[in-house]
Every structure is written in C-alpha cells, then in structure tokens.
C-alpha positions in Angstrom: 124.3 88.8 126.2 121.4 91.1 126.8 123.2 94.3 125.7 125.8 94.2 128.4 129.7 93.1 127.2 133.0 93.0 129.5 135.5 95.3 129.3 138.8 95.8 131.1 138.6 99.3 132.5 142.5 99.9 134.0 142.9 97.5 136.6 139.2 95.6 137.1 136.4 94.7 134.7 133.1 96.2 134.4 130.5 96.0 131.9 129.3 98.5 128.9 126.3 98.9 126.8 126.2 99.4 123.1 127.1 103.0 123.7 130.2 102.1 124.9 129.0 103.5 128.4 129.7 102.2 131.5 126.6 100.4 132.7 128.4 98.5 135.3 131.8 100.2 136.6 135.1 98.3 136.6 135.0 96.4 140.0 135.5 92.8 139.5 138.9 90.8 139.1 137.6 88.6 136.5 133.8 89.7 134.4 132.1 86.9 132.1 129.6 87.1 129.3 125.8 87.4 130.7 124.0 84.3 129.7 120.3 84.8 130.8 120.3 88.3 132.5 122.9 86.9 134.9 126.6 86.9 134.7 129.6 85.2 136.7 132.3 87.4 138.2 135.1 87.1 140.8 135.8 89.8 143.1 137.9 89.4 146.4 138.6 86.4 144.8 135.5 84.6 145.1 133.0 83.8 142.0 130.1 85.2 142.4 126.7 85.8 140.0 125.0 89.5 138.8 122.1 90.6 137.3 122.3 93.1 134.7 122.4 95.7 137.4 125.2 94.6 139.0 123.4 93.3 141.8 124.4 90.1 143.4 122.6 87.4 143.2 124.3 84.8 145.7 
C-alpha cells in the first residue's frame, strides 16, 4: 500500500496518508489500492495507472 489508501471525497476518489491528509485530491471515478508504488484508477472513464504522486504512468 505504501502509506497511501482510497477514499471517497464527495463525488470522486483520491488518496490519503496516515494523517488522514489528502496526498492525492479526489479526482478519479474509481481509485484502487497501490500495489508496488503504482495504483489503477479510472478517470474520464478510462483505467489508467499512478505513482504515488499522482502522476500518470500510461
């Protein structure tokens, strides 16, 4: 998991830290558990894969 867990924030999914703090803002449709430092979300309705920044990765 790497420190990172989903969260519904309202209407999307983002991701927090231990804290509870955003680390990732609610953007996504859909947000799934990091496996690897990499995670699988859909957004615009198409899956795509993060890093623990949020950046894409495909």
């Amino acid at each position: 998991m790497g420190g990172r867990e989903s969260l519904f924030g309202g209407e999307k999914w983002g991701y927090i830290d231990k804290s509870s703090s955003w680390v990732i803002k609610p953007m996504f449709d859909m947000a799934f558990s990091f496996r690897d430092g990499r995670a699988k979300v859909k957004i615009n309705g198409q899956e795509r894969i993060i890093d623990k920044t949020g950046m894409f990765l495909n």
